[in-house]
C-alpha positions in Angstrom: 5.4 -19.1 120.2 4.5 -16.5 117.7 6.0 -18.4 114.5 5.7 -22.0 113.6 8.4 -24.5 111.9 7.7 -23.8 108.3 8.1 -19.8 108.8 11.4 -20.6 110.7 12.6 -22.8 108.2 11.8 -20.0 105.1 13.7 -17.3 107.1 16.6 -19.7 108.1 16.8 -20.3 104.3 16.3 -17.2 102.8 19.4 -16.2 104.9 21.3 -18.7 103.7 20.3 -18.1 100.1 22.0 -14.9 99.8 24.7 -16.4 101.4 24.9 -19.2 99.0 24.3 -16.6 96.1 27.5 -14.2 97.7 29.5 -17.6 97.7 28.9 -18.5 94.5 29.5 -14.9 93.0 33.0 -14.9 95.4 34.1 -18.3 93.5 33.0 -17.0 89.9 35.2 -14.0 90.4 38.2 -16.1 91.8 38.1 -18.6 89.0 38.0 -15.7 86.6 41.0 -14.3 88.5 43.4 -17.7 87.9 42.0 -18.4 84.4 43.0 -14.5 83.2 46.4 -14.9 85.4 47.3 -18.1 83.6 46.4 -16.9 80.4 48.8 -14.1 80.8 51.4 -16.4 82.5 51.1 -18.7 79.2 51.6 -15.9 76.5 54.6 -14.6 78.2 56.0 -17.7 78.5 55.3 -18.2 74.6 56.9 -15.2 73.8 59.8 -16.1 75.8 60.3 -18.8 74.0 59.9 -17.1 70.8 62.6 -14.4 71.7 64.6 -18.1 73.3 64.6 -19.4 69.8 65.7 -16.5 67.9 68.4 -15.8 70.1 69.5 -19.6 69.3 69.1 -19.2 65.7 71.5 -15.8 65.9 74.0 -17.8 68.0 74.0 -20.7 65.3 74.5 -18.3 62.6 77.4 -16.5 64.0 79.0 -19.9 65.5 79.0 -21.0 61.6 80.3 -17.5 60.6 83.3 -17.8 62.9 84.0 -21.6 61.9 83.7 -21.5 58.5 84.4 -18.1 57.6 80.8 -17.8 56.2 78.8 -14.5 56.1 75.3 -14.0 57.6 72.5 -13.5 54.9 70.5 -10.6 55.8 70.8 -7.7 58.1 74.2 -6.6 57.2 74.5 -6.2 53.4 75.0 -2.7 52.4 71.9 0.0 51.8 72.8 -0.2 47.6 73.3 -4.1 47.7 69.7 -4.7 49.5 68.3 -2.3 47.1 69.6 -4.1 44.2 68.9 -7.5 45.1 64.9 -5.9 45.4 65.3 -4.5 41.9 66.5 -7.6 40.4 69.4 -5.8 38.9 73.0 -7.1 39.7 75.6 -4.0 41.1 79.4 -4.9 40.2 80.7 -7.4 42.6 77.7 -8.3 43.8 77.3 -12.6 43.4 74.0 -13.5 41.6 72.1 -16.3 43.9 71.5 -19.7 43.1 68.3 -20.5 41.8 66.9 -23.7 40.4 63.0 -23.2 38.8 63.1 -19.4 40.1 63.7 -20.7 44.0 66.6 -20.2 46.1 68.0 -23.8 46.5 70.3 -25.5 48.6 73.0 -27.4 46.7 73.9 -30.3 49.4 70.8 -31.2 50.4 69.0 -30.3 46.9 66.1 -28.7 48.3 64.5 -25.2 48.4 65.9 -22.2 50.6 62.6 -20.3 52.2 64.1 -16.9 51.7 68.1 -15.4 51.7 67.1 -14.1 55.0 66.0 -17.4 56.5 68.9 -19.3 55.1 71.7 -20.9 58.0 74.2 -19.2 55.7 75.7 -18.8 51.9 79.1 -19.3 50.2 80.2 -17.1 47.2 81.8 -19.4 44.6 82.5 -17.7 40.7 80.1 -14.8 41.2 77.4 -17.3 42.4 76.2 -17.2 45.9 74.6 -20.5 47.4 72.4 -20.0 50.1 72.3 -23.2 53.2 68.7 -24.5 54.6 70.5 -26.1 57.4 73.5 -26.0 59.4 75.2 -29.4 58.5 75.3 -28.1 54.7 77.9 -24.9 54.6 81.1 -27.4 55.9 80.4 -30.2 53.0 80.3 -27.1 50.6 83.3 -25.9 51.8 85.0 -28.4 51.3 84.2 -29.6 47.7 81.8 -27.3 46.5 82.6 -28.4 42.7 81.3 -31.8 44.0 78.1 -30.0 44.4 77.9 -27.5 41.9 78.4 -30.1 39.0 74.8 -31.7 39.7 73.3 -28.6 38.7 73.4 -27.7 34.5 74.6 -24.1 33.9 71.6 -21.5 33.2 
């Protein structure tokens, strides 16, 4: 009996050290692994639902079109009209929009329009076109829009 208890104990120990150290490396990685993997799963599944929602928003816009015979703001004015509506200079034919204190505003529910191209819809009535936040406003406007353009005064 060359060695005693303690020196079979370090060696039985150190063995199981660099065991221990391998393990711990192998779980590090693998929990690196499935946090990366489910941050990429999440993202995609973000922008899925991004893409989900725009698709929505374009189905809405052209289920108004086809029911009330309104036109989409945005993508498919002409070349000229876009670049007149940037200059600020009105082409013939071409509806001036609605504005109340220099903002596009929506005449049913009397409240600001973020932009003509993220407005539901808009309705050209005597030159003037009136641009919808939301898609409960373009049928009440259609059906009395007078009743709505009388609360605003004339500029």
């Amino acid at each position: 009996m060359g060695k005693s208890l303690k020196q079979l104990w370090k060696e039985e120990w150190q063995g199981w050290r660099t065991v221990g150290q391998v393990g711990i490396f192998i779980l590090l990685w693998f929990l690196a692994t499935l946090f990366f993997v489910c941050k990429r799963n999440l993202e995609n599944k973000v922008r899925q639902d991004q893409q989900m929602s725009l698709q929505e928003r374009r189905w809405k816009q052209s289920q108004l079109e086809r029911e009330y015979g309104l036109k989409s703001s945005g993508s498919d004015q002409s070349a000229d009209q876009q670049a007149s509506s940037k200059s600020g200079y009105r082409t013939s034919g071409e509806p001036v929009a609605f504005k109340k204190d220099g903002k596009l505003w929506c005449p049913v529910m009397d409240q600001e329009v973020e932009s003509a191209e993220k407005a539901v819809g808009y309705q050209d009535v005597d030159g003037v076109r009136y641009y919808f936040c939301c898609a409960g406003c373009p049928e009440p406007f259609k059906e009395d829009p007078n009743k709505y353009i009388s609360k605003f005064p004339k500029s």
